[in-house]
C-alpha positions as CSV (number, residue, x, y, z in Angstrom):
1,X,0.0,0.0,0.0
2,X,1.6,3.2,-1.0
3,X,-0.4,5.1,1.1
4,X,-1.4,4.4,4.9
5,X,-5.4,4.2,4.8
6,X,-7.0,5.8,8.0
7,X,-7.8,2.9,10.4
8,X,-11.3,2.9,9.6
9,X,-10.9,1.7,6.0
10,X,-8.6,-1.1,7.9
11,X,-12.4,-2.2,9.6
12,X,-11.8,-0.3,12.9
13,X,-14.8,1.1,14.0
14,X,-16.4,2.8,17.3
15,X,-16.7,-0.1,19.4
16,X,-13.3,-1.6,18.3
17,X,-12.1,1.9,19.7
18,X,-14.4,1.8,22.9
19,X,-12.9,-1.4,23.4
20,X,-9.6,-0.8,23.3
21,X,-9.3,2.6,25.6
22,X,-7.9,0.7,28.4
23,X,-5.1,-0.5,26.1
24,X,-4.8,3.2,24.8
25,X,-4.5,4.4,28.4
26,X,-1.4,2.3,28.8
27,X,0.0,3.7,25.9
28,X,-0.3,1.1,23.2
29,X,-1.8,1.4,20.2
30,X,-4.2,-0.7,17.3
31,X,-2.7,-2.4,14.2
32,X,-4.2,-5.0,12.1
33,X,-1.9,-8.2,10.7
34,X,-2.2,-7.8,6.9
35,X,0.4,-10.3,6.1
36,X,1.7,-13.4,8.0
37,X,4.5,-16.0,6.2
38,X,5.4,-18.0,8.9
39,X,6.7,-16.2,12.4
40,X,6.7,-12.7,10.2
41,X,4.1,-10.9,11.2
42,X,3.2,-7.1,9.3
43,X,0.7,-4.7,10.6
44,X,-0.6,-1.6,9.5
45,X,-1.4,1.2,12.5
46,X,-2.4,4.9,12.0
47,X,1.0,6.0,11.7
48,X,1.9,3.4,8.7
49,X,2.9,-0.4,8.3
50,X,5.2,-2.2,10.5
51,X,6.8,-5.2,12.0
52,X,5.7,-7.0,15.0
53,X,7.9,-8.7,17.1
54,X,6.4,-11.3,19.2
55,X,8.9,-11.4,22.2
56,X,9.7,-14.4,24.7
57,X,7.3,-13.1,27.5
58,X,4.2,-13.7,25.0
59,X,5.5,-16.9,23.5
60,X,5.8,-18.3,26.9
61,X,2.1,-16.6,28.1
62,X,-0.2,-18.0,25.2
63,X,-2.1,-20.7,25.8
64,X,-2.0,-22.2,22.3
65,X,-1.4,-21.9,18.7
66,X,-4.3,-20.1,18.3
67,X,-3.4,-16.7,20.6
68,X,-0.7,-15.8,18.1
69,X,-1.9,-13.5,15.7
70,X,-2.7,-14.3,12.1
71,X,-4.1,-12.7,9.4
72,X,-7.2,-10.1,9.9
73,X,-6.5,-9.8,13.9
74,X,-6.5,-6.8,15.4
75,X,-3.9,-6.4,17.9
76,X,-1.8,-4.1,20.7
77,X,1.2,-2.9,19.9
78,X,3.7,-0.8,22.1
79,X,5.8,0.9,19.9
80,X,9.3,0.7,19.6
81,X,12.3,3.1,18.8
82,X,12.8,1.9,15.6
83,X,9.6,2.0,14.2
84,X,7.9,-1.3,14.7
85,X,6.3,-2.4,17.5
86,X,6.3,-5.4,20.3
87,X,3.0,-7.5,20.2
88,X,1.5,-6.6,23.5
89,X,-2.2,-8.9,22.7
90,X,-4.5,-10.2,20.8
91,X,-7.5,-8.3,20.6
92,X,-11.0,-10.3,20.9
93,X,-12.8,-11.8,17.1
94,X,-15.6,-11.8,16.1
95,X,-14.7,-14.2,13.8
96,X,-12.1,-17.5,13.3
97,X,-11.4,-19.9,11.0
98,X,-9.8,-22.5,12.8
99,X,-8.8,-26.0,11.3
100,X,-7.4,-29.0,13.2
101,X,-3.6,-29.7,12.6
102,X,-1.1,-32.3,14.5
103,X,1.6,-31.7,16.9
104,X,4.7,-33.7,18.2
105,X,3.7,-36.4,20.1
106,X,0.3,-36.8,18.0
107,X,-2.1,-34.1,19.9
108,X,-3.9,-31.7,18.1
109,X,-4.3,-28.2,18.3
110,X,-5.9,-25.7,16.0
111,X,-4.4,-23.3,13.8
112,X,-5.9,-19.9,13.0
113,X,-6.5,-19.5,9.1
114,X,-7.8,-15.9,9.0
115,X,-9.7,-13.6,12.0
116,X,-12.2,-11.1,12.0
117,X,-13.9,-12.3,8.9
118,X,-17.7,-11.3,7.8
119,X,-18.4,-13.2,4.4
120,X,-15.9,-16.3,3.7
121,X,-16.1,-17.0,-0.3
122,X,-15.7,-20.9,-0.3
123,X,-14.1,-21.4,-3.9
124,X,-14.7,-24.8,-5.5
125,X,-13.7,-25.6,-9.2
126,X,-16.3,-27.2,-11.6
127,X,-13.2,-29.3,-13.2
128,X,-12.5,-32.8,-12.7
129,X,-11.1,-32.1,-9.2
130,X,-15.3,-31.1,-8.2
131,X,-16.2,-32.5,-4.7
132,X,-19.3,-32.2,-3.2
133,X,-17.8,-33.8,0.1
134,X,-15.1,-31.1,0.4
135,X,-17.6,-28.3,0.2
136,X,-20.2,-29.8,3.1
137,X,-16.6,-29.9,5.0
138,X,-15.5,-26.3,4.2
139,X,-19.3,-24.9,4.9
140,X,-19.1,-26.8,8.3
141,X,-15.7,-24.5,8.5
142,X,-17.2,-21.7,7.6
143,X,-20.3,-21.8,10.0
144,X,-18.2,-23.0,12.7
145,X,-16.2,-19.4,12.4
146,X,-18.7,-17.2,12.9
147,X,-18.9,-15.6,9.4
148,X,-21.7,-16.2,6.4
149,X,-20.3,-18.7,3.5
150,X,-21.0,-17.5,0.4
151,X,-20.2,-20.9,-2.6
152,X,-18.5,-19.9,-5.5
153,X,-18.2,-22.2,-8.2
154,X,-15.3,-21.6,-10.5
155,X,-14.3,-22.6,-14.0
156,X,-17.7,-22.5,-15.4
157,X,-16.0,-21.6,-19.0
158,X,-14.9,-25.8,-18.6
159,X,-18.1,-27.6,-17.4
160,X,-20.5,-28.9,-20.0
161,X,-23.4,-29.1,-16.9
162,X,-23.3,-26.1,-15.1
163,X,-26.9,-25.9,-13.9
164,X,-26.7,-29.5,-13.3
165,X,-23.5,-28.7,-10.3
166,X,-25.7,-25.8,-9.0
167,X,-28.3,-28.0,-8.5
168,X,-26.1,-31.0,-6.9
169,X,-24.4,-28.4,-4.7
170,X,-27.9,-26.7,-3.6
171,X,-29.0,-30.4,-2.3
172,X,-25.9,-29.4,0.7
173,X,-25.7,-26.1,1.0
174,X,-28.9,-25.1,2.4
175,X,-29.7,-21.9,2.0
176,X,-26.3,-20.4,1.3
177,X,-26.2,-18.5,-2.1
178,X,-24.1,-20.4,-4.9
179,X,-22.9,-18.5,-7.5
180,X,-20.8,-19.7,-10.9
181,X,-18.6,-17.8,-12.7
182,X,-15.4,-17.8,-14.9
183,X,-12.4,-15.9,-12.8
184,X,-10.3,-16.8,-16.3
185,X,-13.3,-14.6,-18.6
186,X,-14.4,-12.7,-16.0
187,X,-18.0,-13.7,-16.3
188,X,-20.1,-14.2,-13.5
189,X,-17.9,-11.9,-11.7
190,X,-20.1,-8.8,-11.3
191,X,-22.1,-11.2,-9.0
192,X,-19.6,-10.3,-5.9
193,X,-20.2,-6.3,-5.7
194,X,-23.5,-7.5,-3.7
195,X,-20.4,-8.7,-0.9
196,X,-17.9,-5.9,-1.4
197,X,-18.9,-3.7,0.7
198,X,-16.5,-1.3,2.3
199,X,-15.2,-1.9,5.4
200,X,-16.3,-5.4,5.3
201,X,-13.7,-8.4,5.4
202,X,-13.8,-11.1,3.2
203,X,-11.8,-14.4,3.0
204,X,-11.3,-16.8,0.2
205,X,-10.9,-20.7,0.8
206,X,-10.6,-23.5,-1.7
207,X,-8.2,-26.4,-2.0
208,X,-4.8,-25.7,-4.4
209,X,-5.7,-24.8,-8.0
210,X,-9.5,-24.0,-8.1
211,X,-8.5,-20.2,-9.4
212,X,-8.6,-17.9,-5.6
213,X,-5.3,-16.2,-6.5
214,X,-7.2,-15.4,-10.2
215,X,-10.1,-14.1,-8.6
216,X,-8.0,-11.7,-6.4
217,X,-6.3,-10.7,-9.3
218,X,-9.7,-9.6,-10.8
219,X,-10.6,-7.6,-7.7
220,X,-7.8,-5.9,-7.2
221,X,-7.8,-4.9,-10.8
222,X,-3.8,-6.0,-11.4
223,X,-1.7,-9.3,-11.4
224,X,-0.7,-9.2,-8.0
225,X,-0.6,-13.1,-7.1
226,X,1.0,-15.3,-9.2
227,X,-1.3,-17.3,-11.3
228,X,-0.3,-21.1,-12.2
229,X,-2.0,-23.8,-14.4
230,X,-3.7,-27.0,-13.0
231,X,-1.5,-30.1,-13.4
232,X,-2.4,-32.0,-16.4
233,X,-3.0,-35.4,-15.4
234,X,-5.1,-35.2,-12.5
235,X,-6.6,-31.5,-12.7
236,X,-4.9,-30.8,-9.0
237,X,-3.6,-27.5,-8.3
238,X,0.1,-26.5,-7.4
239,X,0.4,-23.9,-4.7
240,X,0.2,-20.1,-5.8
241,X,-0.4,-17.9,-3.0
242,X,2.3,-18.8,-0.2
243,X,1.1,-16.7,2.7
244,X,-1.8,-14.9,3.6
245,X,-2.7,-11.9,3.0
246,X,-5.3,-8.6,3.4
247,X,-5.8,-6.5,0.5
248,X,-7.2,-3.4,0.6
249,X,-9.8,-3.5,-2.9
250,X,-11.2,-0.8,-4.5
251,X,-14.1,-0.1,-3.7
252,X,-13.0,-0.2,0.1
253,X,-13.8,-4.2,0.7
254,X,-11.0,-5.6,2.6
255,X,-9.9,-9.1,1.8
256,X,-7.6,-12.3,2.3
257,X,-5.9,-14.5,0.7
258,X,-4.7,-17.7,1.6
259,X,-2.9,-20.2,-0.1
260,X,-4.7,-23.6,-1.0
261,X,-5.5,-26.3,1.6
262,X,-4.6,-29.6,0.9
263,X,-6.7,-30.6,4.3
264,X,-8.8,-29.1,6.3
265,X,-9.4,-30.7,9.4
266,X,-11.9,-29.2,12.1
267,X,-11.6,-28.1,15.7
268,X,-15.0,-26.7,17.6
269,X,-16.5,-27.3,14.6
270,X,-20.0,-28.9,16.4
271,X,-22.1,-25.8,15.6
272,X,-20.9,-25.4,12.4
273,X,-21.2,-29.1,11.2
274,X,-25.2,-28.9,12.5
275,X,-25.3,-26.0,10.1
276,X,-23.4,-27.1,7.1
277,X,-25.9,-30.5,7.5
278,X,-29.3,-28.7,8.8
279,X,-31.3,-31.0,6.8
280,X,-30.2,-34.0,9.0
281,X,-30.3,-32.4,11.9
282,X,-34.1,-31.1,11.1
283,X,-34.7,-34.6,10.9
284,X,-32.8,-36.2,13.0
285,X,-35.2,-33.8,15.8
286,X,-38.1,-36.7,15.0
287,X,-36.2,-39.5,15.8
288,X,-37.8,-41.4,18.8
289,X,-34.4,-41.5,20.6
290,X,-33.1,-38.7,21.7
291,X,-29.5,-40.3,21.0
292,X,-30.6,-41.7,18.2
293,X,-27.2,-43.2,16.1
294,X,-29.5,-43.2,12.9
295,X,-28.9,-47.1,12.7
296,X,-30.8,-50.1,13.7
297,X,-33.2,-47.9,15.9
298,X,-36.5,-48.3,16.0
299,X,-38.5,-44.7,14.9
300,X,-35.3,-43.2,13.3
301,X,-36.8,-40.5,11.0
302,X,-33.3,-39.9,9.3
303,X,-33.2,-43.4,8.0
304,X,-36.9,-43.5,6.9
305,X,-35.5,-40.3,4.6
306,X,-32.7,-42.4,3.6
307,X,-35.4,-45.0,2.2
308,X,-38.0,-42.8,0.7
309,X,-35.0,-41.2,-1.1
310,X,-35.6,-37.7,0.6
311,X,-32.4,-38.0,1.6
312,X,-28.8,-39.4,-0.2
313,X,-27.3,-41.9,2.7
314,X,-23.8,-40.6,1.3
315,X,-24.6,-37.3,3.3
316,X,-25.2,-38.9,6.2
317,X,-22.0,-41.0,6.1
318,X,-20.4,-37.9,5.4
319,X,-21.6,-36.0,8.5
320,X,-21.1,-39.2,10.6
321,X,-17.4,-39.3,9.4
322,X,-17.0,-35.1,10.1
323,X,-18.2,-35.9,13.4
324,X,-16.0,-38.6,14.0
325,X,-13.0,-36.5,13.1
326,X,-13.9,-33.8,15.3
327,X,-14.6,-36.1,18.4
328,X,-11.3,-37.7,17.8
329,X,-9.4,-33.5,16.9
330,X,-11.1,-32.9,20.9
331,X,-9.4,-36.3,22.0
332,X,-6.0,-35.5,20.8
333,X,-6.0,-32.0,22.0
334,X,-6.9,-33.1,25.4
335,X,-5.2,-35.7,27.2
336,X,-7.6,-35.5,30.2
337,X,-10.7,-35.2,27.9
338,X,-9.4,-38.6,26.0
339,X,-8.2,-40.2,29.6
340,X,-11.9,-39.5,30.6
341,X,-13.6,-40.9,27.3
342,X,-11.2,-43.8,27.5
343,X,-13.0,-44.6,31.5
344,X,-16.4,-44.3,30.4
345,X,-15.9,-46.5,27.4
346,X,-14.4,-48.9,29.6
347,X,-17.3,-48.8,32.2
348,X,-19.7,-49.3,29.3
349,X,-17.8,-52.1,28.1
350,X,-17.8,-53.2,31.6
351,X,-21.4,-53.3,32.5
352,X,-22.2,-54.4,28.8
353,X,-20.4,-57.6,30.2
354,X,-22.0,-58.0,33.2
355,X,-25.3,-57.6,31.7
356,X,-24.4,-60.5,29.5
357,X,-22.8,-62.6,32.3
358,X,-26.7,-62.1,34.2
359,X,-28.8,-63.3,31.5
360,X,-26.1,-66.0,31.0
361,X,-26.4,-67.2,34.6
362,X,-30.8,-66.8,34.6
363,X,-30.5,-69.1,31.3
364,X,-28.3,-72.0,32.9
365,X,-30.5,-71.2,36.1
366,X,-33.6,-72.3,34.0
């Protein structure tokens, strides 16, 4: 940016500055993290950009992963001699995106994608490389964040059915607007001024190749981010974008970048996965059981959908196996939550057996 913007064009605003005068007293000052490639972090303040040091004593204070700053925080700086500043703390979201991701010794932890996000543009390519499953799991993401998901289906100028994919993708989505367009012709394009609104913070998310660095490029008007082809044998993308990173647009819409995921695995994500899959848990509210597995049990409505054919029994293996994945992120990341999951499946297992070795005993009895 050649020139600083005032901090409200950054997405500061009156209660962001209300909430902060106790930090102000103490003589530290805002900054938001525009740019983050791995332990650099850049921030622009009211007096211009800078570097932020993250020193020892807040290393050694944060209580995970996901208090260091990333891209979109807003932070507390106390300014330094030389013109950057010391991080002081991270300033409350109103928005994560937070995916799973393994440490040494096997626990989990998750790491902050992007922060203070209001509309996350979920970019899927209508290649070979479409996926309905990875788009139920990135809406999950998206819900489980705090902003709105907005589906944006890339590479119409390829796909000989594009109605057809709207439709297949509106049978998961809900309610959340789809749109397709061409990033590569532009078309379909003009659709996202409805979302650009200034001030506002946006965030794109898609796996490697399905066209979020040639989208930025269009709404920043220039070539920015390097742009790379698909691979040709198996339509997979190579990695562009190699940090992330808030641009300032236009119009006055403020949005990230982030470079393709490969995997997103999810953290907290209950909420979110109800949301991404409301029509199961809409039906799932008239099964007779209030834990009902949506099995063998008697009165199961999600299984009656499953037979009628109101619903596709892929989608619920697909919930069942995001929920598995998160139940087992929660275990990893907490050795007393997994020590205390491992003792009640024991005493199930337990009583299961005495059970059994009682009607065993009443059978050779009779």
């Amino acid at each position: 940016m050649d020139v600083t913007p005032p901090m409200e064009v950054m997405g500061w605003t009156p209660e962001r500055e209300a909430a902060f005068a106790e930090h102000a007293e103490a003589g530290l000052v805002p900054g938001r993290v525009v740019s983050q490639e791995r332990d650099v972090v850049h921030a622009i303040t009211a007096s211009g950009p800078l570097d932020v040091y993250v020193q020892r004593g807040f290393r050694r204070s944060a209580a995970g992963p996901g208090s260091f700053p990333t891209v979109g925080d807003w932070i507390a700086l106390e300014p330094l001699v030389d013109g950057d500043g010391a991080l002081r703390t991270v300033l409350p979201r109103s928005s994560a995106f937070s995916r799973g991701q393994s440490e040494r010794g096997g626990r989990a932890s998750g790491q902050i994608l992007a922060a203070n996000v209001d509309t996350a543009l979920l970019v899927a390519a209508l290649d070979r490389d479409f996926n309905l499953r990875r788009i139920e799991r990135y809406l999950a993401l998206a819900w489980s964040s705090g902003a709105a998901p907005v589906i944006l289906l890339n590479k119409a100028d390829v796909c000989d059915d594009v109605p057809g994919r709207v439709a297949e993708v509106a049978g998961i989505a809900s309610e959340t607007p789809i749109h397709p367009l061409s990033a590569r012709t532009g078309s379909g394009l003009e659709v996202l001024d409805r979302y650009l609104v200034a001030g506002q913070t946006l965030v794109l998310l898609g796996s490697s190749g399905v066209g979020k660095s040639t989208i930025t490029n269009s709404l920043l008007g220039d070539q920015r981010q390097a742009v790379q082809t698909v691979r040709g044998d198996d339509h997979r993308g190579r990695h562009t974008t190699v940090r992330r990173e808030l641009f300032l647009l236009p119009g006055g819409a403020l949005l990230i970048d982030t470079p393709g995921l490969r995997a997103v695995g999810l953290v907290d994500a209950d909420e979110g996965l109800d949301s991404a899959f409301a029509d199961i848990a809409l039906l799932a509210e008239r099964c007779r059981f209030i834990d009902c597995s949506h099995g063998p049990e008697p009165g199961c409505a999600v299984r009656a959908a499953i037979e009628s054919g109101q619903l596709d029994e892929t989608r619920l293996r697909s919930q069942q196996k995001l929920q598995r994945e998160i139940a087992a992120t929660e275990r990893r990341s907490s050795p007393a939550r997994s020590h205390a999951e491992s003792r009640r499946f024991g005493r199930v297992i337990r009583n299961a057996c005495k059970t059994q070795d009682r009607l065993k005993g009443r059978q050779e009895t009779d």
